[in-house]
Steps between C-alpha positions, in 0.01 A plus 500: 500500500324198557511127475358367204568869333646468107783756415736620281873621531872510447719277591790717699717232629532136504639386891616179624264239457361571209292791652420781283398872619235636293407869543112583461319798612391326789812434595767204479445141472739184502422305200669180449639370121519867359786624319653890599325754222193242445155644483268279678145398591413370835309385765577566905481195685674594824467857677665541828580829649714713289569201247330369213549176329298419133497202250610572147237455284638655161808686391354794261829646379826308533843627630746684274700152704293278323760510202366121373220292453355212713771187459281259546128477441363471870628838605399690664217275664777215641638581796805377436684850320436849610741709288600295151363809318740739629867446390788316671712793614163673634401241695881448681487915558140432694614250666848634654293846555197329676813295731733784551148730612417186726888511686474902489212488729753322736853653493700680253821450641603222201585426137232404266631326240232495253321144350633205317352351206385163420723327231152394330180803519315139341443139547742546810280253778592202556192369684120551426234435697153473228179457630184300331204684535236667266469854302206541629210292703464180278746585212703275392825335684794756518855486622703770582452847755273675672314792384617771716261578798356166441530185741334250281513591031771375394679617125703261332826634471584369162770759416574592837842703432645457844600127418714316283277337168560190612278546815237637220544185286418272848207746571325449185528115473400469841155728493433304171546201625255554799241686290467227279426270771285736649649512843366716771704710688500576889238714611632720845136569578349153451839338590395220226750443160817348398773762371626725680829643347768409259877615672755518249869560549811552308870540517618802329856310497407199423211451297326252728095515564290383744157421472266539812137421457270547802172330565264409795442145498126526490500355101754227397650530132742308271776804473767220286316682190642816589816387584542395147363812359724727740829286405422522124515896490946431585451228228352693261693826506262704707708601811864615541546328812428123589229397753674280808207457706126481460320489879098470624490663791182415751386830701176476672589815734198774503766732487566650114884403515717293346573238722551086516296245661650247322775501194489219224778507221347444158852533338809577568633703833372695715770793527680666223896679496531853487844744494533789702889701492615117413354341761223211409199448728293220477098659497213293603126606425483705812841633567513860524708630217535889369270491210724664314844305451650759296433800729531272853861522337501849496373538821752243665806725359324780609493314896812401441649849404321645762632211785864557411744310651438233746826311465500298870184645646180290582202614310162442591224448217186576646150425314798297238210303331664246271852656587607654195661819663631280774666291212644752297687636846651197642775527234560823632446445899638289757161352577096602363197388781147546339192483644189455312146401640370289204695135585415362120737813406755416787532163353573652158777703632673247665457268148622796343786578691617158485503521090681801474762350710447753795621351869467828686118600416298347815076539475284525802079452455323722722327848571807731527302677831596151660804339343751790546401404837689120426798649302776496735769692240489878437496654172720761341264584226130448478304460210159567482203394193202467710205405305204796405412615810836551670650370824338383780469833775593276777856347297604820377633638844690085522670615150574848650630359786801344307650814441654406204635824328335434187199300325320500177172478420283362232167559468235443232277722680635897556208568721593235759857589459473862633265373801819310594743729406336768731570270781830419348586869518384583810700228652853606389513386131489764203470443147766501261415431168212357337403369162197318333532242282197439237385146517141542347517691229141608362373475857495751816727247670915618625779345674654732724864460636630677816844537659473598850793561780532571854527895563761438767772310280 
C-alpha cells in the first residue's frame, strides 16, 4: 500500500469521528465521510506504520443504510452533512454504538443508557455561519459552505436543510443583492476583497433573527439598500419570524473566523431573546449558544436528571459559557459559581442571571487552571462542559482535589471525554451512568452525558 495508491473496498464500520474502516486486500484503511456497507473508491493520502488513511473519491455502491435520497442538492460535496441519506433511527443506533465502543475501551463497570433524540432531525440550528466564496476559480459569487476537503469553493447553500427557511429566504436576497452589484469577495490567499461571511441567528422560541454581515473594510458600500430589501421579505410574507437586527461587522483579521473589529447597527438591536426550560437569555452576535434550542433542552433535563438533588449544596459550573446550566440549577441549589474563560460570555451570564431573576448564580472570567485558584468556597457538586478538546491536564487534578463525591460531565467531544475520564478513574472516581444526547442530527457530531461518583462513598 502506498501513498497516492487508488482502491476499492467495504465499508465495515463507521467510528467516532466520522472515520470509516474499509477492508481491501491490502489491508484496512480509515476513510473519512463513508457510510457502514458503502462500496468505495479511493485514494491513500497518509501511510504510517500499520495504519492507512485515504480520501474518498467516489462511493460505487451505496449502503443498504442509505434508505433516502440526497435532501438537499449540495450533498454530498458540502461539508456540512455526512449521513442525511441514511435514516433517523440509523443514524441515533451509530451514534450511541460508536459512544458506548468509545467508554468500553475505558471501563465497563456502568450503565449505558442509550441516545436521545433531537425534537427536530431538520431545520433544528439556530445559528449559521455562510461563507462568500466561488464554485470554482473565477465563477461567480456564492454564499453558503464549503466543499468538503476544500479550504477555499464555496456552494451556496440555497436549500441547506439544517436551517430554518427563513435563514434560506435571507441567504438568497443577500447573494443577489451582492451579485448584482458585482461585489468581490475576500480572497485568504491574496488577503484583498470585501465579504467575508453572512452570520445568521434565530430563536427557536421566539421567532427573532439576526442579521450579521461581515466585511473587511478595504471597499466602502451604501448597505441602506439592503436593509430595505432584507426588511421587506417580513413585510411581504416571506419569513415566519421578524428580523430585529441587521449588523456590518468590520474584520480585517488574516485569520478565516468570524470575528469583530468594529460593530455598526444598520437596524434594530444587536442581541435577540431566546427560551430555554422557561428561562429567557438575551443572545448577542457572538454569544455562545447550543445551536440547537430544542435539543440544548433535552440535554439540560438530561444534566439535570443526571445531577439530582442539590437542595443546599454549592455547585460549581466549570467551562459555564453563557450560564445556562448554571441558571437552570440555582432554583434548585443554595448557590451556582461558574467559570468561563471568554469575558464577552461572562458578561452575558451575569445579564442573564439578572433577567431571570436569579440572586444566587455568581460568574467568574478566567482560565479555570487559575481561577479555582481565587475561589475561596468549596463545592459539593461540580459540573463540567469543557469545550472540544477537554480540560486542561494541569486543572483536572485542582477539580479532583475537591473530592466532591460526585460530578457530571458534558462533553461535545467523546474522544476528549475518555482522555479525562481515564484520569478521572484512576484517581478514585468511577462511572455511573452515561447517556448521549443527539444535537446534530445529519452530522457525525454527539453530546455525551456522564455521571461519575467517588468509589469510597
Amino acid at each position: 500500500m502506498k501513498k497516492g495508491q487508488i482502491l476499492e473496498g467495504i465499508v465495515e464500520k463507521v467510528d467516532f469521528p466520522n472515520k470509516g474502516t474499509v477492508s481491501t486486500e491490502e489491508g484496512r484503511v480509515i476513510v473519512k465521510n463513508t457510510i457502514p456497507g458503502q462500496k468505495v473508491r479511493f485514494m491513500i493520502n497518509k501511510k504510517r506504520k500499520n495504519k492507512a488513511e485515504g480520501r474518498l473519491l467516489e462511493v460505487l455502491e451505496k449502503s443498504v443504510l442509505e434508505v433516502r435520497g440526497p435532501q438537499c442538492s449540495i450533498f454530498p460535496a458540502c461539508g456540512g452533512c455526512s449521513y442525511q441519506t441514511m435514516d433517523y433511527e440509523e443514524q441515533l443506533r451509530m451514534k450511541a454504538a460508536q459512544v458506548k465502543h468509545l467508554l468500553d475501551e475505558v471501563t465497563d463497570d456502568y450503565v449505558f443508557e442509550g441516545i436521545r433524540r433531537s425534537p427536530k432531525e431538520f431545520a433544528y440550528r439556530n445559528k449559521m455561519e455562510f461563507s462568500f466564496g466561488d464554485a470554482c476559480k473565477d465563477g461567480e459569487l456564492e454564499l453558503g459552505l464549503h466543499k468538503k476537503g476544500s479550504t477555499y469553493d464555496v456552494l451556496t447553500a440555497g436549500d441547506c436543510r439544517l436551517v430554518h427557511h427563513d435563514m434560506t429566504v435571507i441567504l438568497a436576497c443577500v447573494l443577489q443583492y451582492f451579485r448584482k452589484r458585482s461585489v468581490t469577495y475576500y480572497h485568504k490567499i491574496s488577503h484583498e476583497g470585501y465579504l467575508r461571511h453572512l452570520l445568521l441567528r434565530r430563536a427557536e422560541t421566539t421567532g427573532e433573527i439576526l442579521v450579521n454581515l461581515v466585511t473587511t473594510s478595504q471597499q466602502q458600500y451604501d448597505l441602506l439598500p439592503l436593509v430595505t430589501e432584507l426588511r421587506g421579505l417580513e413585510a411581504s410574507g416571506q419569513l415566519e419570524g421578524h428580523i430585529v437586527g441587521i449588523l456590518h461587522i468590520i474584520n480585517d483579521s488574516l485569520a478565516d473566523v468570524v470575528q469583530s473589529d468594529e460593530t455598526q447597527i444598520l437596524y434594530g438591536q444587536d442581541y435577540f431573546y431566546e427560551t430555554i426550560l422557561g428561562l429567557r437569555f438575551k443572545i448577542t452576535p457572538f454569544s455562545f449558544f447550543q445551536t440547537n434550542s430544542l435539543g440544548a433542552e433535552v440535554l439540560y433535563r438530561t444534566a439535570r436528571e443526571y445531577i439530582g438533588d442539590t437542595k443546599d449544596m454549592t455547585v460549581f459550573d466549570l467551562y459555564s459559557g453563557t450560564g445556562t446550566i448554571a441558571q437552570i440549577l440555582a432554583s434548585v441549589a443554595k448557590e451556582v459559581i461558574g467559570v468561563e474563560i471568554v469575558a464577552e460570555a461572562v458578561e452575558a451570564a451575569k445579564e442573564n442571571a439578572t433577567l431571570n431573576g436569579l440572586t444566587n448564580c455568581h460568574f467568574l472570567a478566567g482560565d479555570v487552571l487559575k481561577v479555582l485558584d481565587d475561589i475561596a468556597e468549596k463545592p459539593d457538586f461540580i459540573v463540567l462542559d469543557p469545550p472540544r478538546d477537554g480540560i486542561h491536564p494541569r486543572a483536572l487534578p485542582k477539580i479532583i482535589d475537591y473530592g466532591v463525591d460526585k460530578m457530571v460531565y458534558i462533553s461535545c467531544k467523546p474522544t476528549s471525554l475518555v482522555r479525562d475520564l481515564e484520569v478521572l478513574l484512576q484517581s478514585g472516581y468511577k462511572m455511573e451512568r452515561a447517556c448521549c444526547v443527539d444535537m446534530f442530527p445529519q452530522t457525525g457530531h454527539v453530546e455525551t452525558v456522564c455521571l461519575l461518583s467517588r468509589k469510597d462513598k
